[in-house]
C-alpha positions in Angstrom: 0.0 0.0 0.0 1.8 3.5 -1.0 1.9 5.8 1.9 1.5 9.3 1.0 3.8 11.1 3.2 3.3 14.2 1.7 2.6 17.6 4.9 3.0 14.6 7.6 6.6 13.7 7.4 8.5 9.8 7.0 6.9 7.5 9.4 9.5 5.1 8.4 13.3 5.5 6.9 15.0 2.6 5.1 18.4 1.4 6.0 20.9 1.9 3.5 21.9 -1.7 3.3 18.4 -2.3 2.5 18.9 0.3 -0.4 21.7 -0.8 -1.3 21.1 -4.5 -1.5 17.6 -3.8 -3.3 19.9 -2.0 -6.1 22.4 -5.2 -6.1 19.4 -7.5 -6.9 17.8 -5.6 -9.9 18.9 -7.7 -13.0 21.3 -6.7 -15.0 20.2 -6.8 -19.1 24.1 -5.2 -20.4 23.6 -4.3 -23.8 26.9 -5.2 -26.2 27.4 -2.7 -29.2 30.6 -2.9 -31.9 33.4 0.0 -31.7 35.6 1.1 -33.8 39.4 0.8 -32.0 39.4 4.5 -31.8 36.7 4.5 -29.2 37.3 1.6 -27.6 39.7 2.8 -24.7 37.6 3.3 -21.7 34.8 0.9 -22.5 34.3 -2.8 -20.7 34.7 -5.8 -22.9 31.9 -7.6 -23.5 34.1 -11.1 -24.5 37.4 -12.1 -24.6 40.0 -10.8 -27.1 41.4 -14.0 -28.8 44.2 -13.8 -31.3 43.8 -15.5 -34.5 47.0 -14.6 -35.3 50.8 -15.0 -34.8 52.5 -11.7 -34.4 55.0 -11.4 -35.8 54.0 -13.5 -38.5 58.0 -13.6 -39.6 61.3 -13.7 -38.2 62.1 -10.2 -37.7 65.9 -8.4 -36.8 66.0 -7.2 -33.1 68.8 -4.8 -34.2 70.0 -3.2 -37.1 72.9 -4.8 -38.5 73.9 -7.7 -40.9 71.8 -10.9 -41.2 73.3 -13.9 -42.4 74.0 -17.6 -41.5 75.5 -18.1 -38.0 77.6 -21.0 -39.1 79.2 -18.7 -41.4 80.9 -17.0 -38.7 82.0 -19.5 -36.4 86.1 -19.0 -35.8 86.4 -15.9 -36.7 87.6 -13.1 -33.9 89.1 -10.1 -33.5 92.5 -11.0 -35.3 91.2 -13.3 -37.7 87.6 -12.1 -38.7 85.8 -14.3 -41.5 84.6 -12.2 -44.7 81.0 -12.7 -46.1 79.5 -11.1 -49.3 76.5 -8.5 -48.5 73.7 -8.8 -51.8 71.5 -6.8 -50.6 69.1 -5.1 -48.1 66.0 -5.6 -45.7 63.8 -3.3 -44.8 60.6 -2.9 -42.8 57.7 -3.9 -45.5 60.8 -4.2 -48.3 62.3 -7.5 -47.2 65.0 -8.7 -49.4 63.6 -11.4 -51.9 66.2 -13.9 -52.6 67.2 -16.9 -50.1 71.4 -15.9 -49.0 73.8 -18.8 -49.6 76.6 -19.6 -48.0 78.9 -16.9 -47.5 76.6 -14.3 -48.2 74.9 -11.5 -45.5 71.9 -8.4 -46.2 71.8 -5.4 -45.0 69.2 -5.3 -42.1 67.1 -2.9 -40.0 65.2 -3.5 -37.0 61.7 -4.9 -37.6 62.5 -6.2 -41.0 62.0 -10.0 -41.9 65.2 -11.7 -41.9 65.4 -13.5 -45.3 65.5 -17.2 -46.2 68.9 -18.7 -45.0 69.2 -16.5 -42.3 69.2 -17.5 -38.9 70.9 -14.5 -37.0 71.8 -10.9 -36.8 75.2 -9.2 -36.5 74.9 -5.8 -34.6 75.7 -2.8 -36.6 78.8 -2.5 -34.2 80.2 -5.7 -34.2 81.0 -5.4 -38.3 82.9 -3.8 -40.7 81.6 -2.9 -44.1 83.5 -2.2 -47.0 82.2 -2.7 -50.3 80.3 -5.3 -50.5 82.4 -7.5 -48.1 81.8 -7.5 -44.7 84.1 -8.3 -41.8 83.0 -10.6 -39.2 84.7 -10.5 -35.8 82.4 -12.2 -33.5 81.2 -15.6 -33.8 77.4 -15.5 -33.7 75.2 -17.8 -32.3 72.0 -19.3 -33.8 69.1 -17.0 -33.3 70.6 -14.0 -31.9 69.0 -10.8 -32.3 65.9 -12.5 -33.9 62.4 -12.1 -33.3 60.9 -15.2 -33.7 57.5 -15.9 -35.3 54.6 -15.5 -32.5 57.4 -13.6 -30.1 54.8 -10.8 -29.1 51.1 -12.8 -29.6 50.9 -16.8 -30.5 48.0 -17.2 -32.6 44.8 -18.6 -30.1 45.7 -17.0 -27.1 43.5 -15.2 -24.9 45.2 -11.5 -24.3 42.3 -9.3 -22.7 39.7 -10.8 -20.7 36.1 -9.9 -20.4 35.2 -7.0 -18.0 38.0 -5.3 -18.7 38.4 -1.3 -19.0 40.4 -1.4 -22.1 43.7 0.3 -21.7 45.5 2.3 -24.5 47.8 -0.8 -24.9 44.7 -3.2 -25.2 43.4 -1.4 -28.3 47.3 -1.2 -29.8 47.1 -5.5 -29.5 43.5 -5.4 -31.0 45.0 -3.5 -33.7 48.0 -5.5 -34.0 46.2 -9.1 -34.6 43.5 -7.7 -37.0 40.9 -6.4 -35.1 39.4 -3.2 -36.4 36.6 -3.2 -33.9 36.0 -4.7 -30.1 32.4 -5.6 -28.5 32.2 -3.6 -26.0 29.3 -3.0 -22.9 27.0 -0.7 -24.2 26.4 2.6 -22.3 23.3 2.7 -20.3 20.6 4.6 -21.4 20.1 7.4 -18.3 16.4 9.5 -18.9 16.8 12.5 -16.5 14.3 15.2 -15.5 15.2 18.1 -13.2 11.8 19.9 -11.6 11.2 23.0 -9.8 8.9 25.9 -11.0 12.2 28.0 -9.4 14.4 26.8 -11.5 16.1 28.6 -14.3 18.3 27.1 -17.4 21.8 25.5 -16.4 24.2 28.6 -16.1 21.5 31.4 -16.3 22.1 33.9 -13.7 19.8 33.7 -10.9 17.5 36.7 -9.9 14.2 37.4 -8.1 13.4 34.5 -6.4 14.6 32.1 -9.6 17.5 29.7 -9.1 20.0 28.3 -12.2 19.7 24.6 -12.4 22.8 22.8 -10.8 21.5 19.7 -10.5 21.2 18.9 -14.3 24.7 19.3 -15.0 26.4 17.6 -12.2 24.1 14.8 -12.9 24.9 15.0 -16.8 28.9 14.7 -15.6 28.3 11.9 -13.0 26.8 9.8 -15.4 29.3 9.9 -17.7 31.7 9.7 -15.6 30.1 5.9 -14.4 29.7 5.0 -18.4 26.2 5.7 -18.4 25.1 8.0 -21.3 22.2 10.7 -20.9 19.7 10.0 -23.4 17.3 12.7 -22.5 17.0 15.4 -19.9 14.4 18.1 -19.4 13.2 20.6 -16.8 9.9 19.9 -16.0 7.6 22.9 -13.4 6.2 21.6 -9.9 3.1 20.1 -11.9 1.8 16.5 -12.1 0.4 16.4 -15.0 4.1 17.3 -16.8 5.6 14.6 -14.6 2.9 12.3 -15.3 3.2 12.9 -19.1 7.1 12.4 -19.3 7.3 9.0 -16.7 4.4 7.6 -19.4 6.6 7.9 -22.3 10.3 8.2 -21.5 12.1 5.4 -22.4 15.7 4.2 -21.0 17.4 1.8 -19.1 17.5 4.3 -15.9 15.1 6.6 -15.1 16.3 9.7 -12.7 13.9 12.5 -11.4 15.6 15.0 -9.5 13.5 17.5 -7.1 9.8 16.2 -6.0 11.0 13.3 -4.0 10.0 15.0 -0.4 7.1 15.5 1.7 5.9 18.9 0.5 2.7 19.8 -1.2 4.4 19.8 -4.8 6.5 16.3 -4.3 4.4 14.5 -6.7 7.1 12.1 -8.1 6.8 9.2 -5.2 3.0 8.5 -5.5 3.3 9.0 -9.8 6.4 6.2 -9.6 3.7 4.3 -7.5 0.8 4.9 -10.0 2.8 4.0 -13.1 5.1 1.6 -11.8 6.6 0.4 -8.4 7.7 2.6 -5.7 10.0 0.0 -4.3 11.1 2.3 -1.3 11.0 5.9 -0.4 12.6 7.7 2.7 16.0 6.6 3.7 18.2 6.7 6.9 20.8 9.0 5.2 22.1 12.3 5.7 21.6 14.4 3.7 19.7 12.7 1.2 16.3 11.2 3.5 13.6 12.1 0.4 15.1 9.6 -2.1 12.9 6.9 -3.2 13.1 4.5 -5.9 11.3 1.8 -8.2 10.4 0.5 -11.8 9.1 1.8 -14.6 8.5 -0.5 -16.9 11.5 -1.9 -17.3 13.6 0.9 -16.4 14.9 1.3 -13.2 13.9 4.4 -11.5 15.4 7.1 -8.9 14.2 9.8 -6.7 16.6 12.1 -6.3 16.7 15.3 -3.4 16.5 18.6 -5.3 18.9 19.9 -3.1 22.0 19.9 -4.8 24.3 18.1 -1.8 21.3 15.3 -1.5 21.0 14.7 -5.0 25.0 14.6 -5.4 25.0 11.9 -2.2 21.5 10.2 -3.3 23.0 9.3 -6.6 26.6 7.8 -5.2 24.9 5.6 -2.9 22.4 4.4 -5.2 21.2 5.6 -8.6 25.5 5.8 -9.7 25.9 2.5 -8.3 23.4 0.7 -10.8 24.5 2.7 -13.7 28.5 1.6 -12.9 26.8 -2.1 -13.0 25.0 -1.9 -15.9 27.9 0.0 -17.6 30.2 -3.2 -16.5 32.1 -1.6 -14.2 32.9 -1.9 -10.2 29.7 -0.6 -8.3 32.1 0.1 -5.5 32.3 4.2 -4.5 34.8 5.4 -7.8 36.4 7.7 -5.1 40.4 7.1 -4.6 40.7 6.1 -1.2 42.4 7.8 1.5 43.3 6.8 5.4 44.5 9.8 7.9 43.1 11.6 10.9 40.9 13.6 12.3 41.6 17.0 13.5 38.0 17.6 14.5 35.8 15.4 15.9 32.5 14.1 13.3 29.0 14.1 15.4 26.4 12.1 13.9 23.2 10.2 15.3 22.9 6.6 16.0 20.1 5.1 13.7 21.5 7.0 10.6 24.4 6.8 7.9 25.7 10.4 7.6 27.7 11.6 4.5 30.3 14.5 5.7 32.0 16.2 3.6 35.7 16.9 4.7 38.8 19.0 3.6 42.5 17.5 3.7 44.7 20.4 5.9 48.1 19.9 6.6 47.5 15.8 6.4 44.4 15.9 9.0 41.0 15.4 8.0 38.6 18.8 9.0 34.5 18.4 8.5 33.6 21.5 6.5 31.7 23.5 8.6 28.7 24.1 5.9 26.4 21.3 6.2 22.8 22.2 5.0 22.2 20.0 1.7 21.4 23.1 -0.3 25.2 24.3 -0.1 26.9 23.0 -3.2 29.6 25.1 -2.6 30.9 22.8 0.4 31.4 20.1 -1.6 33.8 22.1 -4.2 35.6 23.3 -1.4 36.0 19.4 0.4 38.2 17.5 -0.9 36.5 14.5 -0.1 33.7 12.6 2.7 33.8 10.8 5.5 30.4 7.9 6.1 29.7 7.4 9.5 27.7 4.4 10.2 24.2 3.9 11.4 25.4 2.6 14.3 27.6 5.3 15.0 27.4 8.4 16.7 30.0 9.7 14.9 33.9 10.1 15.0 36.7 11.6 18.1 39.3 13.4 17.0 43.0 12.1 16.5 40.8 9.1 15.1 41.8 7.6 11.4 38.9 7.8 9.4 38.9 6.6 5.4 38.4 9.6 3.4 36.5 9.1 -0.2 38.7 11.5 -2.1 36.5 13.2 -5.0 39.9 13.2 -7.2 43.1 12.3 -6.9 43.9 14.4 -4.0 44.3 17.6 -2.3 45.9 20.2 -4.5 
């Protein structure tokens, strides 16, 4: 039975687990589309690069030099070096065409095919060339200098699993067995509306009582930063009948609605997810981000998201972000680096809730930034990170490690 909890507050929050674990047991349906090697770096493979291939697919030189028989240079030294004719040259693509007889040597640079009779490669400095005779002072031993057939890739081996973020080097191997193009995970499909009759266009300077949406484009830049890809995404007023209208027809693999979500007269989006499709929970145990809510729609996984800019940015990490880095093959894990050091300042929280602080890095301590209300974007530009305290904590003492979710690489 849906529980409209609009003017009378959350009788009930979820846990976070329970959030959590209901977003772990959606099913996954990954979509698998071709790419061309030029766009493949970043994206998860969908199967196993197999080579069909042996690369090389010749015996190459290793050095630049002379290639010639190694027998033909056995005795000779310093003080006696042994004399063999050069015919020709090898180059990479221009490979010398005759097979060398006894005797004779080619010209070789590194990467080109040794020719037929060859079996080995005199460095440019261990020889003398003069004319066409060449003086060898170094016996040479079979094979030396010589990349052998299959050296880099034998043909049927497995080089790059499945589930892997390709790598710059993973598309050069793709390209260097023949494969023009890689199946990849296919982007999920993210449908986003951003209400509020306050709100203005993203970047439009605010005035009266008439906010610029900041919502839209942080959401736009967290889902592509998880491999989602934003299909669609409009600003809709505080009015049901829009929001009715655009749940009815959207179409995508994950639905987000941010704004709506809470308990006031104008939060229609909890009981329309209910009326159109399943409002699986709604209310959780989090700080700042307690009016979130989410369900199905259709076949689309849905979200409420806070519109106040610090709950939305914490109501999608926990939850919404986590299915899209699923569905987009990656980790659903936080994609925060992770970082262990103190506390300067003590953390209070309250038992029976998880809250998300943010925190700034000062001389290698951890300090909760002192803004906390969940409408102050600005504090989470100036932390350099958060700290999550437990529900079954009551928060943090100082001189206490903590692990800090750094929201890049570090503090500058």
């Amino acid at each position: 039975m849906f529980d409209d909890v609009r003017m009378r507050g959350f009788q009930r929050r979820a846990d976070v687990e329970e959030v959590v674990a209901w977003v772990d047991a959606l099913p996954l349906r990954p979509r698998v589309e071709s790419v061309a090697l030029a766009e493949a770096a970043g994206r998860v493979l969908a199967g196993p690069l197999i080579s069909a291939v042996d690369v090389p697919a010749f015996a190459r030189a290793a050095m630049d030099g002379w290639a010639l028989r190694a027998e033909a240079t056995f005795g000779s030294s310093e003080t006696d070096p042994i004399f063999v004719r050069v015919v020709g040259t090898s180059r990479p693509g221009r490979p010398h065409a005759s097979r060398l007889a006894a005797g004779e040597a080619v010209r070789i640079m590194t990467g080109a095919a040794l020719p037929d009779g060859a079996d080995t490669v005199l460095r440019a400095e261990d020889g003398t060339q003069t004319g066409d005779s060449l003086a060898v002072r170094v016996p040479l031993p079979l094979g030396l200098h010589v990349g052998a057939i299959g050296e880099d890739v034998k043909q049927g081996t497995r080089l790059v699993t499945a589930g892997r973020v390709l790598r710059p080097q993973d598309v050069g191997l793709a390209s260097s067995i023949g494969v023009p193009r890689l199946d990849v995970v296919a982007a999920p499909r993210v449908a986003l509306a951003v209400t509020g009759d306050e709100l203005l266009a993203p970047g439009a300077t605010p005035h009266g009582t008439h906010i610029a949406d900041a919502n839209g484009p942080m959401l736009r830049a967290l889902v592509q930063r998880d491999g989602g890809t934003l299909v669609r995404s409009d600003q809709l007023p505080d009015d049901e009948s829009a929001l009715r209208a655009w749940l009815s027809e959207v179409e995508a693999d994950i639905v987000l609605v941010s704004g709506g979500s809470s308990v006031g007269e104008e939060d229609h989006a909890p009981r329309l997810l209910h009326e159109l499709g399943e409002l699986n929970w709604h209310g959780v145990a989090l700080r700042p981000a307690a009016p979130s809510g989410a369900g199905r729609l259709a076949e689309a996984a849905a979200f409420l998201l806070p519109g106040n800019p610090v709950s939305c940015l914490c109501a999608y990490d926990f939850f919404a972000g986590r299915l899209v880095r699923r569905l987009a093959g990656h980790s659903p894990t936080w994609p925060y680096p992770l970082l262990r050091a103190r506390l300067a300042r003590k953390i209070a929280s309250v038992l029976g809730r998880v809250d998300y602080v943010r925190v700034r890095i000062v001389g290698g301590r951890v300090e909760p930034v002192m803004a906390r209300g969940a409408s102050i974007l600005s504090s989470t530009s100036e932390a350099d990170g958060f700290v999550i305290v437990p529900r079954d904590h009551e928060g943090w003492p100082p001189d206490r490690d903590v692990d800090v979710f750094l929201y890049d690489a570090g503090p500058s």
